[in-house]
Structure formats: C-alpha cells, structure tokens
C-alpha positions as CSV (number, residue, x, y, z in Angstrom):
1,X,-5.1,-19.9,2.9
2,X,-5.1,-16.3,2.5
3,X,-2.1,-14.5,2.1
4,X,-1.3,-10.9,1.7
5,X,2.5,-10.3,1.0
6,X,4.2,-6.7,1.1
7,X,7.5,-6.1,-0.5
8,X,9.4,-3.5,-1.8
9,X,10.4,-1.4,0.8
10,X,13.9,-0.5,2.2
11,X,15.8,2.2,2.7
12,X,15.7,5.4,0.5
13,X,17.2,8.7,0.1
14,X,14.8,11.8,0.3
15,X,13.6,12.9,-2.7
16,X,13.9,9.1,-3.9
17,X,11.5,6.4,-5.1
18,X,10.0,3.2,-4.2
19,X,7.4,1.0,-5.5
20,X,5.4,-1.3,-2.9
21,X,4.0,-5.2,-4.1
22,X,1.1,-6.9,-2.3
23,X,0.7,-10.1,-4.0
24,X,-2.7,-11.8,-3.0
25,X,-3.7,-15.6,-2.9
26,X,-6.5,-17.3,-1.5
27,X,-9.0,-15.4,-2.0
28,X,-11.1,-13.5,-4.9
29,X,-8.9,-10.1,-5.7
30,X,-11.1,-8.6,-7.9
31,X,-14.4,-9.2,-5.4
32,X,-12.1,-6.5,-3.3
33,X,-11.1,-3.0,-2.8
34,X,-7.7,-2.6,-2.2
35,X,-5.6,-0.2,0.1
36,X,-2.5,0.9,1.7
37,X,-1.9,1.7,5.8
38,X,1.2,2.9,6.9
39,X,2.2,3.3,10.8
40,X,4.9,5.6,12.0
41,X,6.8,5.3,14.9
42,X,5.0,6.3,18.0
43,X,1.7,6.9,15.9
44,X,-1.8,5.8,15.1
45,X,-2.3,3.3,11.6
46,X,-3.1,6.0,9.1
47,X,-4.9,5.4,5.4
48,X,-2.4,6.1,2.9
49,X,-4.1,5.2,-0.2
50,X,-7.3,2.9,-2.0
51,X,-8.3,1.6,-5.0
52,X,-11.8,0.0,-5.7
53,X,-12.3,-3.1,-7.3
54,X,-14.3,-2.1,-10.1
55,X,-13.6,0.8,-12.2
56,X,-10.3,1.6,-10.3
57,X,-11.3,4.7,-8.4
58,X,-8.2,5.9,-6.5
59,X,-8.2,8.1,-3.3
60,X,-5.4,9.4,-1.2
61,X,-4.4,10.5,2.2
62,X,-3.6,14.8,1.7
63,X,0.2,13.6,2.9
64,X,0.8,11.8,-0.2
65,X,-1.4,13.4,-2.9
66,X,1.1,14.0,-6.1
67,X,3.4,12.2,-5.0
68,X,1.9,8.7,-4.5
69,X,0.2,6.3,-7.2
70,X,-1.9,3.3,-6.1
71,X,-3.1,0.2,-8.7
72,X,-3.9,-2.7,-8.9
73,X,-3.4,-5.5,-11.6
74,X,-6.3,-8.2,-11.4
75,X,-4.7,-10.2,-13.4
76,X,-1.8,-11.4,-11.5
77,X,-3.7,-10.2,-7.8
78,X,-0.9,-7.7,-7.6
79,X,-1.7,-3.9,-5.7
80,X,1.1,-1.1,-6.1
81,X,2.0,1.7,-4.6
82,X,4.2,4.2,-6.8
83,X,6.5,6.7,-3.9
84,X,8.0,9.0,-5.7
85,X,9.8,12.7,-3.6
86,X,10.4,10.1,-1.0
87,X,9.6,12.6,3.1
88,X,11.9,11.2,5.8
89,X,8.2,11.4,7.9
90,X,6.9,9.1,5.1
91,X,9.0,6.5,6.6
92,X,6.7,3.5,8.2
93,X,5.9,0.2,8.2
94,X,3.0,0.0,5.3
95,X,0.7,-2.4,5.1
96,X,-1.6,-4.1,2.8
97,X,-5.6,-4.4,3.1
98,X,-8.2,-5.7,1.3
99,X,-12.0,-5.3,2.1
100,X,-15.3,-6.3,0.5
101,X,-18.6,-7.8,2.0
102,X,-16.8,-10.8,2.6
103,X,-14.4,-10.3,4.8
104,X,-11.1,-7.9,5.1
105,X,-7.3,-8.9,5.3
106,X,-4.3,-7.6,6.2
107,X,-0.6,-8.6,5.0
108,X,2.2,-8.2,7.7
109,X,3.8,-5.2,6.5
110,X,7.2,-3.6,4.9
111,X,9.6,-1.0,6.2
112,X,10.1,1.9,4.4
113,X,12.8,4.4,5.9
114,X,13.2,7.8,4.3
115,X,16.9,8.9,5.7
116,X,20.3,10.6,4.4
C-alpha cells in the first residue's frame, strides 16, 4: 500500500522555523522526484518546492527562495522541507508528492500556521 505521511507542522511564531517529514512506503522512492504543495486558505494548490531523484536538483517557488530547503534522504524514503523566517502568509496545509513514469502520489497533508 502506498503511503505518503506529512509531519512536522504546527504552529509558529514569525520569523520562526519548522522542518516538514514525508515518510514514503510502498513504493520505489528513489524511482521518484519529490515535491512540496502547499494550499492557503481560500487559494489555488501552489508548488512550493522539488527535488529530483537523481542528482538532487532542487527548485523553488519565488515565495520561498532563501528561506526554504528541500531534500531528500533515499535511504530511509524520508523528503524534508527546511522553513526557516517563518511569513504568517506561508501558513497552509503542505502536502507531499511524488511523481515518476509510474505513477504520482500525494500524502494527506500538515498544517502549518504562521501567527503571533
């Protein structure tokens, strides 16, 4: 069975930190690119961040450049994301995704609220 499974999110400060899990199972990570969504209240899904399954290339939405980190860790089928100076309009539900030629997958998705 396939499983995607966010975690890390919560509520944060701005100008705080947080650092997002997807742990995959049931299928082959490494076969697949890796990236982040997020969805803001009242807004379209938007691409935060990806990471391809080879060499690692990383790309990023213009919102989060310098302040976000995406990797992966093949070994334990583990994708980060790194949020660091923390926007209250960063706050969202993000979501995991994985594509390749054989299929995509999403996981169901953390909250992440940037408030005082």
């Amino acid at each position: 069975q396939v499983q995607l499974v966010e975690s890390g999110g919560g509520l944060v400060q701005p100008g705080g930190s947080l650092r997002l899990s997807c742990v995959a199972s049931g299928f082959l990570f490494s076969d697949f690119d890796m990236s982040w969504y997020r969805r803001a209240p009242g807004k379209q899904r938007e691409l935060v961040a990806r990471i391809t399954k080879n060499i690692g290339v990383t790309n990023y939405a213009d919102s989060v450049k310098g302040r976000f980190t995406i990797s992966r860790d093949n070994d334990k089928n583990t994708v980060y994301l790194q949020m660091n100076s923390l926007k209250p309009e960063d706050t969202a539900v993000y979501y995991c995704y994985a594509l390749s030629l054989y299929g995509e997958y999403w996981g169901q998705g953390t909250q992440v609220t940037v408030s005082s």
